[in-house]
Backbone bond lengths (Angstrom), bond angles and torsions (degrees), N, CA, C in turn:
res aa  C-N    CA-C-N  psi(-1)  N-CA   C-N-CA  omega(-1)  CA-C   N-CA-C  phi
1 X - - - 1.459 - - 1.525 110.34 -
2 X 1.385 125.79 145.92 1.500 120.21 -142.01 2.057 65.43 -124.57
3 X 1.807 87.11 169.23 1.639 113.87 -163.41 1.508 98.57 -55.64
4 X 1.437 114.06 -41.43 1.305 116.28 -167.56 1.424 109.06 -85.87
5 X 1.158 136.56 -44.43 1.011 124.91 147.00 1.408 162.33 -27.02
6 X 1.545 108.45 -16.06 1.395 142.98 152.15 1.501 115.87 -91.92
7 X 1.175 119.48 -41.59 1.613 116.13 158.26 1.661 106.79 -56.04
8 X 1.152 128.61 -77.52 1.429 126.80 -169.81 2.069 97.63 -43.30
9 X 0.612 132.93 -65.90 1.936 144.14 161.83 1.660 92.00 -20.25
10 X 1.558 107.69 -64.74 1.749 101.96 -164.93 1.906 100.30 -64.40
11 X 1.424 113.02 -42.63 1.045 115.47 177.02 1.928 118.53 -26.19
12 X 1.624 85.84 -86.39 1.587 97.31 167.24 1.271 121.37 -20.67
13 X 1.809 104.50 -54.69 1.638 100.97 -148.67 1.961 87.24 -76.77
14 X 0.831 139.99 2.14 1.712 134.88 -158.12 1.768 88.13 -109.33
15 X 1.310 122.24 -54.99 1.410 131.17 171.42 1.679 101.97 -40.64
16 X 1.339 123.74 -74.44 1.429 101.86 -178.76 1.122 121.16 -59.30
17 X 1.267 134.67 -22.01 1.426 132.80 -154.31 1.655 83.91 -66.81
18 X 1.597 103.37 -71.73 1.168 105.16 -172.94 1.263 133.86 -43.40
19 X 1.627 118.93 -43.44 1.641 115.99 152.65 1.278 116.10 -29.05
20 X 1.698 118.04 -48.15 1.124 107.65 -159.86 1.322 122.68 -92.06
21 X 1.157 121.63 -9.33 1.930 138.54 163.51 1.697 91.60 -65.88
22 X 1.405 125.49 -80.90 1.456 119.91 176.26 1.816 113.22 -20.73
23 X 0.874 102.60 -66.96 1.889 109.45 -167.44 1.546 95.79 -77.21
24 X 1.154 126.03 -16.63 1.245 108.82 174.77 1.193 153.66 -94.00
25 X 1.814 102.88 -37.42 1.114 144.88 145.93 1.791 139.37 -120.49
26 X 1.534 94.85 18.44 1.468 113.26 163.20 1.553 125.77 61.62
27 X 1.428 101.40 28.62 1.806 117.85 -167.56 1.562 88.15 -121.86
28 X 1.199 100.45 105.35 1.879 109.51 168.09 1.324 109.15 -69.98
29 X 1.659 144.12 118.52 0.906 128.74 129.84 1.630 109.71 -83.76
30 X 1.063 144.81 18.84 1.641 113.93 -173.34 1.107 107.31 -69.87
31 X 1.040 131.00 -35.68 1.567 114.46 -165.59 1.239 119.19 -94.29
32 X 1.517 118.30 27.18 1.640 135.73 171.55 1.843 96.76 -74.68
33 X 1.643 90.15 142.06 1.672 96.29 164.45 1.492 108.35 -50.53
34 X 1.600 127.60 159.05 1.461 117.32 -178.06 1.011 112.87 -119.39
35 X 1.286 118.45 12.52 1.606 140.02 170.12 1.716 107.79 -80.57
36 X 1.262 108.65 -43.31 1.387 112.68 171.93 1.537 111.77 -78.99
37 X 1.421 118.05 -29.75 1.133 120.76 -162.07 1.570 117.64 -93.32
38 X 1.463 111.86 -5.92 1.478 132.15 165.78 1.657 103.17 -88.69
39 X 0.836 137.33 -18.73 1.485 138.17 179.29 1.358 93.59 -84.58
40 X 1.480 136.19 -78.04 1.069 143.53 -172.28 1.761 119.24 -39.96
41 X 1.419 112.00 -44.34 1.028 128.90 155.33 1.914 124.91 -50.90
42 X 1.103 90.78 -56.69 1.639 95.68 175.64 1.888 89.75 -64.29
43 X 0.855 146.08 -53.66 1.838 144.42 -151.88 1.357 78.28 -69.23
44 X 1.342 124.69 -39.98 1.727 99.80 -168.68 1.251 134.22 -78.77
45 X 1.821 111.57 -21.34 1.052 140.38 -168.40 1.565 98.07 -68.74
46 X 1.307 106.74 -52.39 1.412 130.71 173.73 1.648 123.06 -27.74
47 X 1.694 86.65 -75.47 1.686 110.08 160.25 1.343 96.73 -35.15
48 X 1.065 118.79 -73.16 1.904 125.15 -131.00 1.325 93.12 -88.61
49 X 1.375 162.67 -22.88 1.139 156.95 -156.12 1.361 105.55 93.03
50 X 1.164 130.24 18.85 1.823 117.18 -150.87 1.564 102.32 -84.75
51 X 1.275 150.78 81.24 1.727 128.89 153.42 1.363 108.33 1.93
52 X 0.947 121.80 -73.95 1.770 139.94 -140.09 1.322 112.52 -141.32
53 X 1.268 102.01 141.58 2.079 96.02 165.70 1.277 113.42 -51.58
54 X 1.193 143.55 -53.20 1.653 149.37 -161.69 1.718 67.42 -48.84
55 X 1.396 119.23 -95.34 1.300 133.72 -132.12 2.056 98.31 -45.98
56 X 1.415 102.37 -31.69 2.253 92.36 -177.71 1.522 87.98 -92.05
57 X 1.387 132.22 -18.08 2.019 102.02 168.98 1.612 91.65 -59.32
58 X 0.978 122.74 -73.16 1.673 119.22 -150.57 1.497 110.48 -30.18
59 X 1.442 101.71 -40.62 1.949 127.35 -166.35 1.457 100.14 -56.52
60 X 1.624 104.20 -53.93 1.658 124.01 178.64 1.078 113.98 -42.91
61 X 1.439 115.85 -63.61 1.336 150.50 -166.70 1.446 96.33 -51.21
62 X 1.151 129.65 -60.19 1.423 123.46 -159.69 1.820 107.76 -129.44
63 X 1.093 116.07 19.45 1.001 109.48 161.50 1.965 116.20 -164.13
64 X 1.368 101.94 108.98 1.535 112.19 -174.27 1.375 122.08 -52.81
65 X 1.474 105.05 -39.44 1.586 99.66 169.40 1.678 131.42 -51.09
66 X 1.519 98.40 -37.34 1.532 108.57 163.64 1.805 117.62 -65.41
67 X 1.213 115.91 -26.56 1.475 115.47 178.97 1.313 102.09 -75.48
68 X 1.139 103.73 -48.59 2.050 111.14 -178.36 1.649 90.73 -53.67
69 X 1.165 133.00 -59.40 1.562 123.93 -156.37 1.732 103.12 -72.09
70 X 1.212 115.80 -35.67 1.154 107.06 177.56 2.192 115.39 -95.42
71 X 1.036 117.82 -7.46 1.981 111.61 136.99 1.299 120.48 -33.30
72 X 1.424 98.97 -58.89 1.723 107.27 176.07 1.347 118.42 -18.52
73 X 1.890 95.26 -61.15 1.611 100.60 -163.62 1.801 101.14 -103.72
74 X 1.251 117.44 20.63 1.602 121.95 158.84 1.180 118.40 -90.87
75 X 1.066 113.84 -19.51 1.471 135.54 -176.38 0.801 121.16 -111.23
76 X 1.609 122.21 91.09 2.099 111.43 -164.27 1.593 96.09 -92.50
77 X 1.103 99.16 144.39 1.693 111.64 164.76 1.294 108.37 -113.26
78 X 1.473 115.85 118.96 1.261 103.06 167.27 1.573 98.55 -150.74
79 X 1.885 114.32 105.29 0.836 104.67 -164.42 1.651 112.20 -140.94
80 X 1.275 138.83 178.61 1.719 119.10 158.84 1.753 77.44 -172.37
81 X 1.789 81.05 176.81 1.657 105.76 176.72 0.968 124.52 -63.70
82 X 1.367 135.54 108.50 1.534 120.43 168.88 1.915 100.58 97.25
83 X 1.499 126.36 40.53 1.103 87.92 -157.39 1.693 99.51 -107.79
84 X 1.037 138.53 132.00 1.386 174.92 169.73 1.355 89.21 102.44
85 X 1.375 116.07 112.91 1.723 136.44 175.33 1.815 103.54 -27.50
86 X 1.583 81.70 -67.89 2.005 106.63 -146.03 2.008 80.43 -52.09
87 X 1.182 126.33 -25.78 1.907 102.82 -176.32 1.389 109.82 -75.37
88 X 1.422 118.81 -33.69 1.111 115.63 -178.07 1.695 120.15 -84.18
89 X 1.232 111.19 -3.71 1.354 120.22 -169.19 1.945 92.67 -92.35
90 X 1.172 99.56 -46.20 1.605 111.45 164.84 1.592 128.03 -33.97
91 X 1.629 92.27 -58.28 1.168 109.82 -179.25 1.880 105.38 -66.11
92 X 0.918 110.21 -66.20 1.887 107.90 167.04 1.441 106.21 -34.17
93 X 1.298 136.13 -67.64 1.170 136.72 -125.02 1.854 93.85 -105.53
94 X 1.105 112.14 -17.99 1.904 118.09 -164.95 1.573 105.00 -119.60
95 X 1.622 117.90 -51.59 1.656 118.27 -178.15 1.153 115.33 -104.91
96 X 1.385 139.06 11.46 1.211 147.83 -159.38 1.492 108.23 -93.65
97 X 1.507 103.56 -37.69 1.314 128.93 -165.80 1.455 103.71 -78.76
98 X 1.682 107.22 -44.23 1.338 98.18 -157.17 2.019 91.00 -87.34
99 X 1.123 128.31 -20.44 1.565 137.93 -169.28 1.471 91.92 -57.76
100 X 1.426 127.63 -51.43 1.129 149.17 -175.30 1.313 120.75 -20.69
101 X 1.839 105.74 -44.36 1.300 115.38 -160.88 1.587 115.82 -106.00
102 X 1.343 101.80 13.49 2.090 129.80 179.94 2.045 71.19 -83.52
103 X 1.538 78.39 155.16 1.516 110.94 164.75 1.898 99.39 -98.20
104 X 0.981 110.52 -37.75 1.648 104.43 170.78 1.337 99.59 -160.43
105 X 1.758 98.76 155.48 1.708 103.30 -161.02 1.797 81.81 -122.61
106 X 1.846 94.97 160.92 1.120 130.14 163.65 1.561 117.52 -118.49
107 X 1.321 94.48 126.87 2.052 86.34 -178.38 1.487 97.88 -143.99
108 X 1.338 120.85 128.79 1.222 130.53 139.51 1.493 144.51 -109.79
109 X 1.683 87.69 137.74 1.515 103.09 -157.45 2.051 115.58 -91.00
110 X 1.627 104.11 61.01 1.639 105.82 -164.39 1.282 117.50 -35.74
111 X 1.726 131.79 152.28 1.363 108.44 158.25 1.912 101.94 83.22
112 X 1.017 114.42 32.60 1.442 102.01 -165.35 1.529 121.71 -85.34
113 X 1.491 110.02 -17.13 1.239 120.88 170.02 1.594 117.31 56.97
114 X 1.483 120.94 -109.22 1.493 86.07 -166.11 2.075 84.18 -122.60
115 X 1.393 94.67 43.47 1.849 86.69 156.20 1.137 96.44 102.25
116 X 1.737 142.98 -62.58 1.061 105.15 -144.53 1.423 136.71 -116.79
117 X 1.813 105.40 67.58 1.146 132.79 134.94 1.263 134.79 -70.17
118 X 1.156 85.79 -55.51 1.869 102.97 170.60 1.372 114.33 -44.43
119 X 1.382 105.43 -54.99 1.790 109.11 174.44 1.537 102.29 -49.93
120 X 1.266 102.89 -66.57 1.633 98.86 -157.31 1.865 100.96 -47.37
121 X 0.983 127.91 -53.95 1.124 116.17 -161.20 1.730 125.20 -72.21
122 X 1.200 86.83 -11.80 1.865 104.72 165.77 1.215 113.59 -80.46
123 X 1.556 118.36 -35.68 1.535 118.30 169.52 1.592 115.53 -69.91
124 X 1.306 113.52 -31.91 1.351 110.06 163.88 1.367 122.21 -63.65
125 X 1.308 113.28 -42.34 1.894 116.90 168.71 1.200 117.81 -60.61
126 X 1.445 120.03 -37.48 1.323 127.33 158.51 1.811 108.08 -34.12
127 X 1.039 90.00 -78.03 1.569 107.89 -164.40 1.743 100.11 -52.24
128 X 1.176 107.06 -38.28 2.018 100.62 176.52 0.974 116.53 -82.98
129 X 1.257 119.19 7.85 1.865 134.26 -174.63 1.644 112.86 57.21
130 X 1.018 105.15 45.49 2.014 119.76 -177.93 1.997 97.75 -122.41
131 X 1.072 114.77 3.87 1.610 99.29 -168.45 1.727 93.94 -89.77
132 X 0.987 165.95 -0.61 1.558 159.35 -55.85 2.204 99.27 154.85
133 X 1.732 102.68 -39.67 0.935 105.93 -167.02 1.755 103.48 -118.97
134 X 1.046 106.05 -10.52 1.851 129.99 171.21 1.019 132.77 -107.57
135 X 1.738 112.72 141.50 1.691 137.68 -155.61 1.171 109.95 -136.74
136 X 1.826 117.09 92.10 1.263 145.23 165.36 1.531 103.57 -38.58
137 X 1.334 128.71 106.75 1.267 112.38 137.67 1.157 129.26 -108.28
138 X 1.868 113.88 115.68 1.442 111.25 172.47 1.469 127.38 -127.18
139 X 1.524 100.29 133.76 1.576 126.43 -163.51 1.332 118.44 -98.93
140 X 1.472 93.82 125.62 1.421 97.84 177.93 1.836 118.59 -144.32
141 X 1.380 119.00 139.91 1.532 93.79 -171.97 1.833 121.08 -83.65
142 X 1.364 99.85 -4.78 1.226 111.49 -174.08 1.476 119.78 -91.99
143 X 1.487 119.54 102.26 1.480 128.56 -149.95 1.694 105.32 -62.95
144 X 1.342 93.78 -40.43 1.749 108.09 177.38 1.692 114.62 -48.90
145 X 0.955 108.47 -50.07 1.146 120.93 -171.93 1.705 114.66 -76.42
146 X 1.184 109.77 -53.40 1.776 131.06 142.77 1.895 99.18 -11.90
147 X 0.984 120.84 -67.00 1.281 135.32 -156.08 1.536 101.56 -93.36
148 X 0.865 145.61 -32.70 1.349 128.05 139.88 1.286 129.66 -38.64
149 X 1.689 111.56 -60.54 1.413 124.23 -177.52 1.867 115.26 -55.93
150 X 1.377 99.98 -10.73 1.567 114.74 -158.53 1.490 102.11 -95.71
151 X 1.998 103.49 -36.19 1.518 94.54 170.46 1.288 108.97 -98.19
152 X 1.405 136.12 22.85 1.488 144.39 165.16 1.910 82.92 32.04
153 X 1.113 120.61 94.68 1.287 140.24 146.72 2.037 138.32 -165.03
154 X 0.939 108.31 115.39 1.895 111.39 -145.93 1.492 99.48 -144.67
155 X 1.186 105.38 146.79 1.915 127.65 -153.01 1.666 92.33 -67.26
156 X 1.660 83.44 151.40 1.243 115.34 -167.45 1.857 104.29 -65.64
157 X 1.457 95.44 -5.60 1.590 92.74 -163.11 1.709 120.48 -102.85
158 X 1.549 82.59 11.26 1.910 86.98 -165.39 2.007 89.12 -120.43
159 X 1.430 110.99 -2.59 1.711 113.99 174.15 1.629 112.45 -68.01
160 X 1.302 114.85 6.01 1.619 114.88 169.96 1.062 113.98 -112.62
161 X 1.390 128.03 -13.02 1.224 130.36 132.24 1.279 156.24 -55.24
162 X 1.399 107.70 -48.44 1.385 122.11 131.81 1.110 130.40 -24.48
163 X 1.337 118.42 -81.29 1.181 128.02 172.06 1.842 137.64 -36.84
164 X 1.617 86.45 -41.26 1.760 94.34 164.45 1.580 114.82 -80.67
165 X 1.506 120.18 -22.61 1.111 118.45 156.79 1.558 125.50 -28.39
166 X 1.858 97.27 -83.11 0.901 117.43 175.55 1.644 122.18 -25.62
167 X 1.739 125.83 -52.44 1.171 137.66 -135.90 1.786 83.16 -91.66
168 X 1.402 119.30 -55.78 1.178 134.05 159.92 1.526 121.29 3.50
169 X 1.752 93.78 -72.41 1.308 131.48 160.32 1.377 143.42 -50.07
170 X 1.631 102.22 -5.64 1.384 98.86 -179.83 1.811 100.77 108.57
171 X 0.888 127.86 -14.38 1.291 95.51 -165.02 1.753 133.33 -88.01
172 X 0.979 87.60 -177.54 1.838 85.20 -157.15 1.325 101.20 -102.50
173 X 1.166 119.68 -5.44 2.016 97.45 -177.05 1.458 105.78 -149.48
174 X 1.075 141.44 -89.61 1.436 146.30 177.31 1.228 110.18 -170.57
175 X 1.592 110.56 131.63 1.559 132.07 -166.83 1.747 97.78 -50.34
176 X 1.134 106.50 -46.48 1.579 129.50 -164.01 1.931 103.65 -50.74
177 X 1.449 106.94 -26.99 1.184 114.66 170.51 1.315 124.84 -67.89
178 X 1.453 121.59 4.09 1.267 118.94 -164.14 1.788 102.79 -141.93
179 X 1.464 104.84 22.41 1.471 107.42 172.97 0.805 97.59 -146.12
180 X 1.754 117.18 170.39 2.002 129.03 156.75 1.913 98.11 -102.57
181 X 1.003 98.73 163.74 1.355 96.78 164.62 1.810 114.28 -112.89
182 X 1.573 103.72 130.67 1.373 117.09 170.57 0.986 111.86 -93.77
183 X 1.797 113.26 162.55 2.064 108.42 155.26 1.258 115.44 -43.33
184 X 1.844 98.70 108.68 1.836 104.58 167.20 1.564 99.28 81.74
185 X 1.290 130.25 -24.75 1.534 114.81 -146.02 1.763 94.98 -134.96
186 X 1.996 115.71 149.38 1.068 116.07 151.27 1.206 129.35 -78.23
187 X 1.673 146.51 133.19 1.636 122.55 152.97 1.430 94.12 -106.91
188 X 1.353 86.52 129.08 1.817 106.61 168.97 2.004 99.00 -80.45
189 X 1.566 93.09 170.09 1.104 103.79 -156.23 1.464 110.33 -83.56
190 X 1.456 119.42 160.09 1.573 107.52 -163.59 1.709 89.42 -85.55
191 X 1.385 131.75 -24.00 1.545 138.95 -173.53 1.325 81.72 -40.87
192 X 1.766 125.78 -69.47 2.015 107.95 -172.00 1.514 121.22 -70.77
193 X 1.432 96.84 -22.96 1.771 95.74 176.85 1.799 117.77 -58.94
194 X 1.151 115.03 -47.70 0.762 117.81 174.80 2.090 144.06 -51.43
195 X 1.274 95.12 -14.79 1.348 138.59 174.71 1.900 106.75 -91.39
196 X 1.402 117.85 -26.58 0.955 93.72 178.04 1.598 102.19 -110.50
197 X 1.348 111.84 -169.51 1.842 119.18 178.64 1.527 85.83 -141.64
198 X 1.019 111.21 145.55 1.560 99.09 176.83 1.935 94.43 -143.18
199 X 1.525 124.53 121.92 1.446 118.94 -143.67 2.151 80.37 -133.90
200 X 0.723 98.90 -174.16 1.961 136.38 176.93 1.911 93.54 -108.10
201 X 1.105 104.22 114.54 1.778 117.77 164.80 1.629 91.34 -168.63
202 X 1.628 86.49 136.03 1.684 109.46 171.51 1.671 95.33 -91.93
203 X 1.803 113.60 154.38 0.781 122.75 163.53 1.752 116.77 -96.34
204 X 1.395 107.95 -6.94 1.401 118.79 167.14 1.400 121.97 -104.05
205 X 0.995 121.69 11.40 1.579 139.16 172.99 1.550 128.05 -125.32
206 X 1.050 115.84 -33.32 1.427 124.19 -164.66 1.522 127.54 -127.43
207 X 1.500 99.34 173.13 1.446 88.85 -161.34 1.844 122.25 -84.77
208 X 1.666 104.49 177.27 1.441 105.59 -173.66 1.891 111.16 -68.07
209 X 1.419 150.58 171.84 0.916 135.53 -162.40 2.054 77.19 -119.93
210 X 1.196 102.43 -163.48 1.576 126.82 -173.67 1.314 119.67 -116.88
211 X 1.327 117.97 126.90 1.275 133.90 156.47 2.123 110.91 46.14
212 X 1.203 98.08 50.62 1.189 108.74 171.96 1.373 118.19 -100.18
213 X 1.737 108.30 134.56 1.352 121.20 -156.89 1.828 92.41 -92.11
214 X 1.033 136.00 -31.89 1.644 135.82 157.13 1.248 121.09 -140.59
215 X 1.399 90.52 128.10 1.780 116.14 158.60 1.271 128.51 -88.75
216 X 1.462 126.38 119.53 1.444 128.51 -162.99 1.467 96.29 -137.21
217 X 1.701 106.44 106.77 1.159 97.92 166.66 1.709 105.45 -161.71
218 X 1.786 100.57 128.48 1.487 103.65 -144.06 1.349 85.40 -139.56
219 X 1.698 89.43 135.60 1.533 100.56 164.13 1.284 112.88 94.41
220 X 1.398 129.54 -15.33 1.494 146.46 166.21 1.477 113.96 -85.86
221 X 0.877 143.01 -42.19 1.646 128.39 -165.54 1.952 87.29 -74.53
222 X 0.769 124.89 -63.84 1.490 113.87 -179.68 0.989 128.45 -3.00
223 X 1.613 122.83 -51.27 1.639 138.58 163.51 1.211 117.11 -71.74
224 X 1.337 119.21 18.61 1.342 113.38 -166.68 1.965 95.70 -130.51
225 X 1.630 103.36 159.03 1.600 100.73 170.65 1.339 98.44 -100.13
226 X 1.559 96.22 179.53 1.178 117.11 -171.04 1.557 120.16 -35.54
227 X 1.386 109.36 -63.42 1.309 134.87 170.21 1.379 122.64 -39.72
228 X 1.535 114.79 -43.34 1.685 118.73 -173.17 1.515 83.18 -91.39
229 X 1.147 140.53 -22.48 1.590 130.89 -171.91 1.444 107.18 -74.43
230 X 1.427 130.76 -31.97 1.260 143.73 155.70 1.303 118.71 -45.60
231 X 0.907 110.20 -58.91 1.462 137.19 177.83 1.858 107.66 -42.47
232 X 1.644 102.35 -61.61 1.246 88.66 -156.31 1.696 97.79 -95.36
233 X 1.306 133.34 8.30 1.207 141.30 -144.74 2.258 67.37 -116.52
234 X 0.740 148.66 -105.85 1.448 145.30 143.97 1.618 86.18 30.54
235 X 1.210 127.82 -86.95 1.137 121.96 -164.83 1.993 120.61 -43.88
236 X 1.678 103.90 -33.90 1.230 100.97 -152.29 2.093 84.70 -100.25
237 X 0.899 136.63 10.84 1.777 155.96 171.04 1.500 83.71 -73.36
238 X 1.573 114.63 -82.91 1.040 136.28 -168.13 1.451 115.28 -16.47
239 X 1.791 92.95 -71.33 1.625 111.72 -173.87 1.243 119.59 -64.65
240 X 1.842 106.34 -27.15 1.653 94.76 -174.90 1.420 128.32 -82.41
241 X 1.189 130.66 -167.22 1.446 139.85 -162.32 1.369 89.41 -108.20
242 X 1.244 101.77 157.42 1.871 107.20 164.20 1.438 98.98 -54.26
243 X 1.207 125.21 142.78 1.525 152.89 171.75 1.371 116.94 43.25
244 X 1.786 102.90 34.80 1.049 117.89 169.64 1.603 129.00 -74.99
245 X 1.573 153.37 154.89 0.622 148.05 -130.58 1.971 115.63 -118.10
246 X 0.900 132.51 130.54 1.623 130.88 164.96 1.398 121.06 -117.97
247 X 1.876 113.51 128.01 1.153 91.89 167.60 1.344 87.15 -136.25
248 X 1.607 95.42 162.08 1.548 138.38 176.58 1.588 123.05 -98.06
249 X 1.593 108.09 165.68 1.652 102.99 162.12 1.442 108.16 -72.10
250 X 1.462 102.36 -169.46 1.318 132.35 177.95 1.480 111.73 -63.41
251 X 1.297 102.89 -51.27 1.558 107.85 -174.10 2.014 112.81 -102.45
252 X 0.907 78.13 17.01 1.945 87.98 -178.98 1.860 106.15 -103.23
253 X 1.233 118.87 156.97 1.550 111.53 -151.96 2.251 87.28 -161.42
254 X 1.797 94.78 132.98 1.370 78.67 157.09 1.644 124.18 -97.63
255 X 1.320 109.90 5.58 0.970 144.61 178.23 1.826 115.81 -13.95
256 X 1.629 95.23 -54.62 1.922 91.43 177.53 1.954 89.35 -120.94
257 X 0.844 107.65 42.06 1.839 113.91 169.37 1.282 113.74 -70.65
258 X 1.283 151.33 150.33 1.402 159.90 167.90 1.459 92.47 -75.41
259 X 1.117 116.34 -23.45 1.437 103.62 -160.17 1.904 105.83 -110.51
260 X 1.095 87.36 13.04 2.192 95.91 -160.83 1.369 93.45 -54.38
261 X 1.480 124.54 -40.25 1.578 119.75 -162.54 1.338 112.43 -38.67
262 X 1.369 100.99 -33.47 2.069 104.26 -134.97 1.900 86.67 -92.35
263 X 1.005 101.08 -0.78 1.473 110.10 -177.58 1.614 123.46 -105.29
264 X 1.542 128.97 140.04 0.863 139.96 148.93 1.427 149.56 -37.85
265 X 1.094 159.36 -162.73 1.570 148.52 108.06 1.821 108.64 -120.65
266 X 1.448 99.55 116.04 1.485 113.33 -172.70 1.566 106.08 -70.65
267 X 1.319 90.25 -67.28 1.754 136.06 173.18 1.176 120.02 -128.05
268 X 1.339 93.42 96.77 1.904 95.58 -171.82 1.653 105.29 -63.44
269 X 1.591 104.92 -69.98 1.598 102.23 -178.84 1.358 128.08 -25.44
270 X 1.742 100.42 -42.79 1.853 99.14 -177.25 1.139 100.58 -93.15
271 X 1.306 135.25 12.72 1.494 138.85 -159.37 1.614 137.80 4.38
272 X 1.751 82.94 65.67 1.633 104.41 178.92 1.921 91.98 -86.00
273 X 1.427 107.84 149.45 1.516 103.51 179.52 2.125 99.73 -133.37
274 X 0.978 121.90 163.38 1.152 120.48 169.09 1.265 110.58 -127.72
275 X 1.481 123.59 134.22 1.668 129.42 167.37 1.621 101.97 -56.53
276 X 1.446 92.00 132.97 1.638 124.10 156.26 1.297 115.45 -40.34
C-alpha cells in the first residue's frame, strides 16, 4: 500500500467514525478542522487501547463509556480566569460603557467549557455594577465539563494564575473576593453563579439564541473548517442586537467570513468586533 493510499484508508476510517458519533450520539464533529481532529483521535485511540480507528468505532459503537472517554479528547478544554488580560481589560475599558446603557443585558458565553469565562466576565459586570441586571448564557456541548462550570469550583493550584490574570485585566479588588476556600479547592461565589445558566448547545447543530447585546466566544472557531466557521459566526449575527458586540480569540479573524461585512473592528488586536 503506497503513502497515499493509507492516507485516503485513514481518511475513510475518520469519515465513518464521525458519521457514526453523529447518528449515534448526536455530537457533530464533521465540520471540525481534521488536522486537529486526527491528533485528538490518535490521543483517544491511545487512551482506549484502540490500534486503529475501525478498532475505537466498534468500542463507540457498542459501548458508551468508551465514547464518553474518548469526548474528553474531542473536546479540548483549555481554559482559566481572565485568560489573555489585554481582551478582558478591553472588554471593561471599550464595551462596558456602551452595555451600560441596556436596561438589561443578554450575553453569551459560546464554547464555555468548564466555566471560567463565564466567571470572569460576571466579575467584570460585577465590578461595572451591570452583573445585578444580567443573564450569562454559557454553552457548551460537553456535559462533563458543563458540570464543573455549574459548581464554579477549581484547584487551589491554578488561583495564582488567575489571579495575576485578573490584576492584568483591570481589576479593581482581589480575585480572592469572589471565592471561599475548600480542601485543595476554590468555590466561587453563588452572587456570580447565579447570573449565569450554563446549558448543552452545539455550535454545529443548533439554533441562533436572541437579541444578545455580547457574544464571547474564544478559542473555538480554530477547530473548526471553513464552512462550520461560517456557520457558527452566522449564528452569533443572528443572536446579536443591532450594534451588538462579538468577541473572538487571538488567533481567530472575521477576516474571510461570509458574514465579515455586517461587522465592525472595535479592537482588532484583541479582536472584539461590533455589528453594523
Amino acid at each position: 500500500m503506497t503513502a497515499s493510499d493509507a492516507q485516503e484508508e485513514n481518511d475513510l476510517e475518520l469519515d465513518l467514525l464521525l458519521e457514526a458519533i453523529y447518528r449515534t450520539y448526536h455530537y457533530d464533529f464533521r465540520g471540525y478542522a481534521r488536522s486537529s481532529l486526527r491528533r485528538s483521535v490518535a490521543r483517544g485511540q491511545s487512551a482506549l487501547g484502540s490500534p486503529t480507528i475501525t478498532h475505537l468505532l466498534d468500542r463507540i459503537l457498542h459501548e458508551s463509556e468508551a465514547f464518553a472517554e474518548l469526548l474528553r479528547y474531542l473536546t479540548i478544554q483549555v481554559s482559566e480566569f481572565f485568560r489573555d488580560p489585554g481582551y478582558f481589560r478591553l472588554l471593561r475599558e471599550k464595551v462596558m460603557p456602551h452595555l451600560a446603557t441596556y436596561p438589561s443585558l443578554r450575553i453569551w458565553v459560546a464554547g464555555c467549557g468548564t466555566g471560567e469565562e463565564a466567571y470572569s466576565i460576571a466579575i467584570i459586570l460585577h465590578e461595572e455594577g451591570l452583573l445585578e441586571r444580567s443573564l450569562i448564557y454559557a454553552t457548551d456541548i460537553d456535559m462533563e465539563s458543563l458540570k464543573i462550570a455549574e459548581a464554579g469550583v477549581y484547584e487551589l493550584g491554578r488561583l495564582r494564575g488567575f489571579s495575576e490574570n485578573y490584576f492584568r485585566s483591570g481589576g479593581r479588588a482581589s480575585l480572592s473576593d469572589y471565592y471561599a476556600i475548600a480542601p485543595s479547592r476554590a468555590a466561587f461565589t453563588p452572587m456570580l453563579r447565579k447570573h449565569i445558566l450554563f446549558s448543552d448547545h452545539s455550535l454545529a447543530t443548533d439554533a441562533a439564541f436572541a437579541e444578545m447585546q455580547l457574544v464571547s466566544c474564544r478559542n473555538v472557531l480554530i477547530y473548526f473548517d471553513r464552512e462550520l466557521q461560517d456557520r457558527t459566526i452566522g449564528l452569533f449575527r443572528e443572536s446579536l442586537c443591532p450594534r451588538g458586540f462579538l468577541g473572538l480569540g487571538p488567533k481567530e479573524t472575521l477576516t474571510f467570513s461570509d458574514h465579515a461585512n455586517s461587522f465592525e473592528a472595535l479592537a482588532n488586536d484583541e479582536r472584539i468586533y461590533r455589528m453594523k
